[in-house]
N, C-alpha and C positions, 0 to 999 in steps of 0.2 A: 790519125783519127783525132789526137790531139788539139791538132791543127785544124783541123775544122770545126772543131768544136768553140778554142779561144779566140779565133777570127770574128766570128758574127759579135761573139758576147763583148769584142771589145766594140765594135764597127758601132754596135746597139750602145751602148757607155758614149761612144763618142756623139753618136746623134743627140742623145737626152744633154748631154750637157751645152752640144750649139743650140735647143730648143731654150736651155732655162738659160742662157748669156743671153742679156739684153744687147741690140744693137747699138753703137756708135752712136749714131745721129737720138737716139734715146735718151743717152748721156746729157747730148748737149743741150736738148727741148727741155731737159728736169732743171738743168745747171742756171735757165734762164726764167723757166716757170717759178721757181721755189720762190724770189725775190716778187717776182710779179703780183704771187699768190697774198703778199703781208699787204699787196696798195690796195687788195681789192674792199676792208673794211670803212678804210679811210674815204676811198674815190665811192664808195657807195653813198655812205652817211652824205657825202657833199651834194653827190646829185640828186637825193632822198632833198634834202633839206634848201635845194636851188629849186625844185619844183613844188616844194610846198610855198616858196615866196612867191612865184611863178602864178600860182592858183589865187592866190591869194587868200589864202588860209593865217599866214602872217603877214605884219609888216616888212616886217626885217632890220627894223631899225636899230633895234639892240644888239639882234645875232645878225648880221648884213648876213647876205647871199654867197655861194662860194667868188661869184662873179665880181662882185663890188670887191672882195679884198684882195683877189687878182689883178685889180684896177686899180688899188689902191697901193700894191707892191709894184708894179708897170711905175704908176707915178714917183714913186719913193728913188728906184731905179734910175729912171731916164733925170730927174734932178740933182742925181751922184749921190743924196743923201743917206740911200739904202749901204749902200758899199762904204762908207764911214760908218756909220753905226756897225755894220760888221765885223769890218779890220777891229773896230777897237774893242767889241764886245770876245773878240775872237784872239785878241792877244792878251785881254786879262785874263779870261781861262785858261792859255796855255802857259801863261809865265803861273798861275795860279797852282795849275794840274802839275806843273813841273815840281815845284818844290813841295809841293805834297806829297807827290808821288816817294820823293826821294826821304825827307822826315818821315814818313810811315812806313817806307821799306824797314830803312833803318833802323828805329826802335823796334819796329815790330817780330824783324828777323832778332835783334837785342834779348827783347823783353823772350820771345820761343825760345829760343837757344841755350838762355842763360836763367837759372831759375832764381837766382837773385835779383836780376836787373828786373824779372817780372813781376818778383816780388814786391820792390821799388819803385817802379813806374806805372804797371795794370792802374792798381786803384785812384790814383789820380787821374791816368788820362780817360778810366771810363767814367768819373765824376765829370772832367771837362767836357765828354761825349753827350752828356744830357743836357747841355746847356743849348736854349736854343740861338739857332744864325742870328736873328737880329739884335740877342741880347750884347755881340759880341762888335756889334755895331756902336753903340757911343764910345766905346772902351778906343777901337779901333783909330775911332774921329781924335779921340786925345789925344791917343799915343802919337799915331802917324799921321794925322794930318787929313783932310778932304780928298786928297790930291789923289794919284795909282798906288802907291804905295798899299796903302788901307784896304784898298780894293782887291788887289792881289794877296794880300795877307787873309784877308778875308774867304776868299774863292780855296787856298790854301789851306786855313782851317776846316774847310769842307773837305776835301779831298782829305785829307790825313785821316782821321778816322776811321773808314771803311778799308783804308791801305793799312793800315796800323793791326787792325784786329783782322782783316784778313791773312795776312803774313802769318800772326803770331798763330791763327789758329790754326794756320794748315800745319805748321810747324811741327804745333802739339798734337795735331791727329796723324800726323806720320807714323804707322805702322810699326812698332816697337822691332818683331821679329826683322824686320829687313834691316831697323838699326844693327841688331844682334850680328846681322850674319856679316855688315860693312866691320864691325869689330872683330869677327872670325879671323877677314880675312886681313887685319890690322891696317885697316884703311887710316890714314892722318886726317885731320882735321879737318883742314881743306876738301882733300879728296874725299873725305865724308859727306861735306856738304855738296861738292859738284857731283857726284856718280849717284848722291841716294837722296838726300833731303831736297835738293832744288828738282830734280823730275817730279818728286812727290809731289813739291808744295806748287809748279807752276799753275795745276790746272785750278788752285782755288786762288791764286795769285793774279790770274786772266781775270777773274769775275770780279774780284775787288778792287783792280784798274776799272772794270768797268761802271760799278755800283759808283767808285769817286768821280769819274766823270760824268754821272750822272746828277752827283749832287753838286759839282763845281758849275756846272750848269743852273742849278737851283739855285746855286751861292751869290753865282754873280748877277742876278735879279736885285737880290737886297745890296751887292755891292756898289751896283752902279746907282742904286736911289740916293748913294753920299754924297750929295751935289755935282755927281757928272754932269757933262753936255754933250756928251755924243755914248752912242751905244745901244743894244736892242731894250734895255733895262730902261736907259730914259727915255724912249722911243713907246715904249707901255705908260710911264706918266708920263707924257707930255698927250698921248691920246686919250688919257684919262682924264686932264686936268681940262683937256681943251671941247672934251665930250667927242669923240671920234672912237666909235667900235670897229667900224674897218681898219683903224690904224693900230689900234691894242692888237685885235685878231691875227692882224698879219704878222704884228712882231710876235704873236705865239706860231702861228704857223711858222716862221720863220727857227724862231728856237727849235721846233719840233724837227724840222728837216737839220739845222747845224746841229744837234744834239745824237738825229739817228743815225749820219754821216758820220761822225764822229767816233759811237761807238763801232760803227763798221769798220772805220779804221784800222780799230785797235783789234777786231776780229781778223783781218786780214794778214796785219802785223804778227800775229803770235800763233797763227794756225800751222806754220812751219815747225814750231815749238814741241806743238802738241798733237804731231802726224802717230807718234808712238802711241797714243791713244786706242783702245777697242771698245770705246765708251759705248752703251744705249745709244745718246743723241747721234754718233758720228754719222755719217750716209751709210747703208751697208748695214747698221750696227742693230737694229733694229726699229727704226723709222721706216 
């Protein structure tokens, strides 16, 4: 009797849960709509704002059409001059975002860790944090020169900051009791940091990679107005100075796609990292 009874009730258990599993190919349509879902504000506004030129409601002269800066990256493009301003615009950020990244580890992991060193270092370097990017600009031209140099120092000073004070803070909001318990179990130093403090601290150490890559991108605007000739930075004055809105425009559009690639990158790069995660945001998590 038993037995006829536990049969159905599991048979019923198993049905309800192949109803509430989503299908496979479900999967895949979300995995590819979700990206789809962020062009739709962007590809609106454009064809909102290509059929107001259209009607003729504006000119378009100042904001050109989406079509004209489309026309206007086509010609950049098929000249080669597009892919030169890129490469170079595209390797002062990353020589830039390198040694940032790596100066604000550093102190930053320093200044958490050690409550001397932060004693030491905090109040300087968040007085140097209020200073603004271009102030940092004639200082730059003295020391090092017009030339990369300056430029990369510069995009560098940007990126350090938010690496700096991201580190130290997640450091210091690490969870006290779970220090207690790596001391229970008389974890070393090291093995301190690797088993308990670095899982803690990656998930606010992702965003403040990505915060410096977003302002090393900002950076390198004012770095390349230091008498560069090639670049997306002198590619906005040179259409500024020559009166060309399709050509400012496209070098923002252009920024805006290497800037959103970019942080994808680094989303990409570190979501292995952070699989241990049962966050809110994660798929599943409650989105």
């Amino acid at each position: 009797m038993a037995m006829t009874v536990e049969l159905p009730a599991r048979e019923q258990t198993d049905a309800r849960t192949d109803a509430m599993t989503p299908p496979a190919s479900s999967g895949h349509v979300a995995r590819y709509a979700r990206p789809a879902l962020g062009l739709l504000l962007p590809v609106g506004l454009a064809i909102v704002w290509e059929i107001v030129v259209w009607l003729g409601l504006s000119n378009g002269r100042l904001v050109p059409p989406p079509t004209k800066i489309f026309a206007t990256i086509m010609e950049l493009a098929r000249s080669g001059e597009l892919s030169r301003h890129i490469a170079a615009t595209l390797t002062r950020v990353g020589a830039g975002f390198g040694i940032g990244v790596v100066a604000g580890t550093l102190l930053g992991a320093i200044s958490g860790y050690w409550d001397l060193a932060r004693r030491l270092l905090d109040p300087t370097v968040q007085a140097l944090r209020a200073i603004p990017s271009l102030a940092w600009v004639p200082l730059f031209i003295l020391w090092l020169g017009i030339f990369e140099t300056s430029k990369v120092a510069l995009i560098a000073a940007g990126v350090f900051f938010p690496v700096y004070l991201g580190v130290m803070g997640a450091i210091l909001s690490v969870d006290r009791k779970i220090v207690e318990v790596g001391r229970i179990f008389r974890l070393s130093g090291p093995a301190m940091i690797r088993r308990i403090l670095l899982p803690a601290v990656l998930p606010a150490y992702v965003i403040a990679l990505r915060v410096g890559l977003g302002l090393g991108w900002m950076f390198v605007v004012a770095a390349e107005l230091m008498g560069a000739s090639e670049g997306l930075g002198y590619l906005l004055l040179d259409g500024q100075q020559l009166g060309k809105p399709a050509q400012i425009l496209a070098a923002i559009v252009i920024f805006a796609i290497l800037g959103k690639a970019t942080d994808w990158l680094i989303e990409i790069a570190t979501a292995p990292l952070l699989r241990w995660q049962d966050a809110f945001g994660r798929p599943g998590g409650g989105n």
